[in-house]
N, C-alpha and C positions, 0 to 999 in steps of 0.2 A: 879521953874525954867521955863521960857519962851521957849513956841514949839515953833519949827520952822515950816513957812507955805510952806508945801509941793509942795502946788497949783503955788504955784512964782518961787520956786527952781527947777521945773520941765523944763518948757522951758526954762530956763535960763542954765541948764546944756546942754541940745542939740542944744542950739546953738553955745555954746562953742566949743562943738563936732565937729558942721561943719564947725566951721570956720578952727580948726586946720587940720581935713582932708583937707580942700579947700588948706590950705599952703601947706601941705606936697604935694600935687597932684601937685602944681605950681612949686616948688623947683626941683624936682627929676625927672628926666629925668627917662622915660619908657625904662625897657628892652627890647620892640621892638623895639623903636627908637636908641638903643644902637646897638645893632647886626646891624640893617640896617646900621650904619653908616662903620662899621664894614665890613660886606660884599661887601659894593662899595667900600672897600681901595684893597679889595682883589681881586676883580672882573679885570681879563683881559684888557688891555689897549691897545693893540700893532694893529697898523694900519699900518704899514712902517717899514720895514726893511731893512737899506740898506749899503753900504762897495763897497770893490775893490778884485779883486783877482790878486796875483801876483807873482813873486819868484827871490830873489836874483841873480841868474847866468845867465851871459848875453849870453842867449842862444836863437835866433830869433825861433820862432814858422813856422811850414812848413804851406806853402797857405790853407784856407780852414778850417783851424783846428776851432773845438766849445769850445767854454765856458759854462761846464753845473753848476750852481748853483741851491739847492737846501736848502728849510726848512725843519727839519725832527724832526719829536717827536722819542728823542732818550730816553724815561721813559722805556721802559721794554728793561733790558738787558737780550741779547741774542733771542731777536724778531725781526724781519725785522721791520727798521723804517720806520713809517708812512710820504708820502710826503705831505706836508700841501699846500705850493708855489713854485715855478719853473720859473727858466729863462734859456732860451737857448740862444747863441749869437754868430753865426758865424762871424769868424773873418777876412775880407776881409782888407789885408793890414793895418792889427791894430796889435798892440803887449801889452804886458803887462805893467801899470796895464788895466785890466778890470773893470771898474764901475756894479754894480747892483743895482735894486731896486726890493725888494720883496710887490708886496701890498695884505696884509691880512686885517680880519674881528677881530674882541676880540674875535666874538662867538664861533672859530674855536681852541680858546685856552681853555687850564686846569691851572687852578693859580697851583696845586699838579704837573703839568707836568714839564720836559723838554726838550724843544726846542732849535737845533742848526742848523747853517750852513752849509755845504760843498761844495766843489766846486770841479771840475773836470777837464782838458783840454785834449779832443781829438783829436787824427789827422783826417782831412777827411774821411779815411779810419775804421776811429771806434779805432782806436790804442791808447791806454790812456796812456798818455803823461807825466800829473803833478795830481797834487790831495794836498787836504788838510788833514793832518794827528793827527791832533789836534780838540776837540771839542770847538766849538765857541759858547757859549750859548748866547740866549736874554735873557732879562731881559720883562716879560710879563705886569708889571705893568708900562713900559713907552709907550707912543703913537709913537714913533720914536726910533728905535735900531739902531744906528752909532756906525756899529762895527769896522771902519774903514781898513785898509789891511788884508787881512787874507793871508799869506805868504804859498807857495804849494809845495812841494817836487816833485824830478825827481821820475822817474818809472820806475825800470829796472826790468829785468827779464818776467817772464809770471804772469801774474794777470788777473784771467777771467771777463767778461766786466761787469757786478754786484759787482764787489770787492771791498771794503772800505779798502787804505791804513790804517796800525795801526801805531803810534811809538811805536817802539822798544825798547827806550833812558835807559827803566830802566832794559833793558832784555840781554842788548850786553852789554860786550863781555860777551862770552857765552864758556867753555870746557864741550867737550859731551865723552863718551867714551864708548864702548861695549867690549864683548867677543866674540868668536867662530866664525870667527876670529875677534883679538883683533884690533879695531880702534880707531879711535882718530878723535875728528873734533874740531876745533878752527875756530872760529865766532867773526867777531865786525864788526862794521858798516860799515868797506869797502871790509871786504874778506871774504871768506870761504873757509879753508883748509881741505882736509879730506886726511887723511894716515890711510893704512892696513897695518898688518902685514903680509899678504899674494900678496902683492905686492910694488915695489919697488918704483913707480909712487907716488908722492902724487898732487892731483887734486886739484888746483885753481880755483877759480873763483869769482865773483865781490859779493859781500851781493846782493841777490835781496830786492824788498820791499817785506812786511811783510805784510799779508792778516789773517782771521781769518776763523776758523771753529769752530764755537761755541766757546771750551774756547780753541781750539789749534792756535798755531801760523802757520802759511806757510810761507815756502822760497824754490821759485820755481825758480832754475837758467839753466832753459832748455834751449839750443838753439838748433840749426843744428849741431852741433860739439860735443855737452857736454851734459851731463846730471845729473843733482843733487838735489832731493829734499830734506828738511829738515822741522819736522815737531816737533815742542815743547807744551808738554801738562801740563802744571800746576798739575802735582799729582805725589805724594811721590812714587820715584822708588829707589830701593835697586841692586848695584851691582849685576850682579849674581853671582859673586866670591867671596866677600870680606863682602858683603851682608852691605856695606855703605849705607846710606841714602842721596839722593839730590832730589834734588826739582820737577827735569821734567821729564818727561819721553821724550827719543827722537826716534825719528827713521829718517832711512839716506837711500834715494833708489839714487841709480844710476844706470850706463847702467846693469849694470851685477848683483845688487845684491843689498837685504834687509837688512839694518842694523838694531838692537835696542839694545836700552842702556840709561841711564841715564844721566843727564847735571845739568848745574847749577853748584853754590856752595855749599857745605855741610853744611859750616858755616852759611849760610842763614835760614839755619831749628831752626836755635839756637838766633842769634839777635834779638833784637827787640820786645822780649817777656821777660815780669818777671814770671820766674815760681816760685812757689811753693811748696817745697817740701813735697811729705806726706807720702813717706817710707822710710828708711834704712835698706837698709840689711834685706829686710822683714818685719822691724819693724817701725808700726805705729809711727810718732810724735806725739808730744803734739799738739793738734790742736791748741790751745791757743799760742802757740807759735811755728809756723813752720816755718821756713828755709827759707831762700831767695836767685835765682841764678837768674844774670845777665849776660850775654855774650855779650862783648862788639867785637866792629866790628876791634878795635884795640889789640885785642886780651889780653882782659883784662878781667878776672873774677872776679865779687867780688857779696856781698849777706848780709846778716843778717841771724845770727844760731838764736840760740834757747834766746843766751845769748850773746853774741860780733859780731860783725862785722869782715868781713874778705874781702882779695883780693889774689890773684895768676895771673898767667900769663900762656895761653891755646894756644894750637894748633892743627889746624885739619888738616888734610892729608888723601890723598886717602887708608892711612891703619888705618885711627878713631883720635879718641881724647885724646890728653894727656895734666895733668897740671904738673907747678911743686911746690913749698915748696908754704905755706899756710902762712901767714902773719895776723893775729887776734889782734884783742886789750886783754887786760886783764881784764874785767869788771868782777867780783864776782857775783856768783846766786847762785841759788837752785843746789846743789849736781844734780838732775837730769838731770839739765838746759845745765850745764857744760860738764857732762856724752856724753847729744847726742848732743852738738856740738864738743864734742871728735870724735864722731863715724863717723858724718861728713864730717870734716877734713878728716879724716884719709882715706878714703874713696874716696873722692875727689882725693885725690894724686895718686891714684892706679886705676884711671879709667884708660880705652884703647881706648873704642869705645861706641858710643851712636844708640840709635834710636828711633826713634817714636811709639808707639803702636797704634792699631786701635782706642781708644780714643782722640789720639793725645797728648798722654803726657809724656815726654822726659823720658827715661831710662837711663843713665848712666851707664856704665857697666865693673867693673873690671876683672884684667884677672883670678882670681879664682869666675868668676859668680856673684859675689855680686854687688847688682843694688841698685841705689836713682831713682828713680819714682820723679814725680813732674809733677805739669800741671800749664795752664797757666794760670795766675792771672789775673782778669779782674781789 
C-alpha cells in the first residue's frame, strides 16, 4: 500500500485553512459593525420642533396676554417635568393661532425618554387663561417634529400658577356621595351640583379645570361669592354604611363644611377584568379547570365553569350585586367537573353584594355568607 507524503500534505492543508478563514472573515459582517449600525438608528435625531397653538371658540385674548410654550421630559410619572426648550411670546395685537419654534440639540434627548409639548396662555397680569390638556409627544428619531395645531382648553375656576390642566374625558360624569350628613354631588364636564341632607339649598356651580396632586384630581370652583372644592383619589373606598365598593375616594369642602365619601361607579371595579375563580363556598377548584367571570359594561355576565359555558344578566346598585337565572350549555364531563359548576351556578344566583380584598381579588358574596373568590387573570 503507497504512503502518503506527509511533507506535501502539510502545507497544503493550511492553506486551505486560510483561504476559508480569509472568506468567512469577507462574507460576515462583524458584530461591532452590527450594533454600530444599530445604535445610530437609535441614537436621537431632533433638532427642530415646531407647531401652532390655538383653540376653537372665538373668544379675542385681553392686550398683553403671553404665549408660554414649552418642551418637557414627561418619562417619570408623578415628577416634576424636566424643561428642555421654551418659548415665550407676548402678544401685542396678535390672536390665535400662535406659530412656535423650538430649536434643540439630539444630545439633550434619551431615545428610552419621553418628550412633549405644552403650551399656556396668560393674561398680562399672570391669570392663566387657556392651556393644553393633552400630551403631544415627538417622535426623537426625526430631525424636524411638525406637530402641527395643538388645540387649548378655557380655564375656569382657581388653578395655581405651576398647574398642569389634566382631561378629565374619562373621569366625568362622576356621582359621589357621603354620610353624617348624607350628600350627594353630581359632576360632568359643565356643572357641579352638591345637595345635603341638612340643608335645603343645593349649590351650583360651573366644572372648574381639573389639576393634579400627585394621583388626586382637583376641582377648585372658589370665587368671591362661592366656595367648593372637590377632590378625587383613585383608591378603593367603601360606603361607611352599606360598606359598597367604588373606585375614588372623594372629599367636598365648602364654606361651612368637610365632606368625605366615596364616587365613581361600582360597576367599574368589576369590567374589564377576566377573573378567575379559585374558591367556592370555601372550597378550592380544580386548578386545571377553574371558572371564568366576565362582567360586561352592558350588564352581561357570562364565563366558562369547570365544564360549560354560561351567561346571565347582573345589576349593581347602591345596595350590591344581583344576577338572575343562569343559562349553560349542556356539554357532559367528569361527575366532579359537572358537580362544581353546579355549585357555581347556584351560587351566582344568590349573590347580593361584592368586594375587593386587600389582594384585590373579587368576593362575591351571598346573603347567607357564602363567597366565590376570584382574581384577576392576566
Amino acid at each position: 500500500m503507497p504512503q502518503l507524503n506527509i511533507h506535501l500534505m502539510l502545507p497544503l492543508t493550511i492553506a486551505l485553512a486560510v483561504s476559508a478563514c480569509a472568506s468567512t472573515q469577507a462574507t460576515a459582517p462583524t458584530p461591532t459593525a452590527q450594533n454600530g449600525s444599530m445604535d445610530e438608528q437609535a441614537m436621537p435625531r431632533t433638532r427642530l420642533v415646531t407647531g401652532s397653538i390655538g383653540y376653537r371658540e372665538r373668544i379675542a385674548l385681553p392686550p398683553g396676554s403671553v404665549a408660554h410654550i414649552k418642551l418637557l421630559d414627561v418619562s417619570r410619572a408623578g415628577a416634576p417635568a424636566a424643561v428642555l426648550a421654551e418659548q415665550n411670546t407676548t402678544l401685542i395685537g396678535t390672536q390665535v393661532p400662535v406659530p412656535f419654534e423650538l430649536d434643540v440639540e439630539p444630545r439633550m434627548f434619551d431615545a428610552r425618554m419621553r418628550y412633549s409639548v405644552s403650551a399656556q396662555i396668560r393674561s398680562a397680569s399672570g391669570e392663566l387663561l387657556w392651556t393644553t390638556d393633552t400630551t403631544n409627544l415627538i417622535d426623537t428619531s426625526q430631525e424636524v417634529n411638525e406637530l402641527g395645531l395643538l388645540n387649548m382648553v378655557k380655564v375656569s375656576g382657581r388653578v395655581a400658577n405651576d398647574a398642569e390642566i389634566v382631561d378629565v374625558s374619562k373621569v366625568l360624569p362622576l356621582h359621589a356621595s357621603g354620610n353624617e350628613p348624607g350628600w350627594t354631588l353630581q359632576m360632568d364636564s359643565q356643572r357641579m351640583s352638591l345637595s345635603r341632607q341638612d340643608s335645603t339649598a343645593t349649590q351650583l356651580t360651573p366644572t372648574p379645570s381639573a389639576t393634579m396632586d400627585g394621583t388626586t384630581y382637583q376641582f377648585d370652583a372658589s370665587n368671591a361669592t362661592n366656595q367648593l372644592r372637590v377632590r378625587l383619589t383613585p383608591q378603593l373606598c367603601r360606603d361607611s354604611m352599606t360598606g359598597m365598593p367604588y373606585p375614588y375616594e372623594v372629599s367636598v369642602q365648602n364654606a361651612d363644611m368637610h365632606l368625605e365619601g366615596c364616587g365613581g361607579a361600582a360597576q367599574a371595579l368589576l369590567i374589564g377584568t377576566r377573573w378567575e375563580v379559585a374558591t367556592i363556598a370555601g372550597e378550592p377548584v380544580d386548578p386545571e379547570y377553574s371558572p371564568t367571570l366576565e362582567f360586561g359594561a352592558d350588564g352581561r355576565l357570562g364565563g366558562q365553569g369547570a365544564c360549560n359555558q354560561f351567561t346571565t344578566s347582573y345589576v349593581v346598585n347602591a345596595e350590591g350585586l344581583s344576577s338572575k337565572a343562569i343559562a349553560a350549555t349542556q356539554r357532559a364531563c367528569a361527575a366532579p367537573l359537572m358537580q362544581q359548576d353546579q355549585q357555581l351556578f347556584d351560587l351566582l344566583q344568590h349573590v347580593q353584594r361584592f368586594d375587593l380584598d386587600a389582594q384585590g381579588n373579587l368576593v362575591l358574596i351571598s346573603a347567607d355568607d357564602r363567597k366565590i373568590v376570584a382574581h384577576a387573570k392576566e
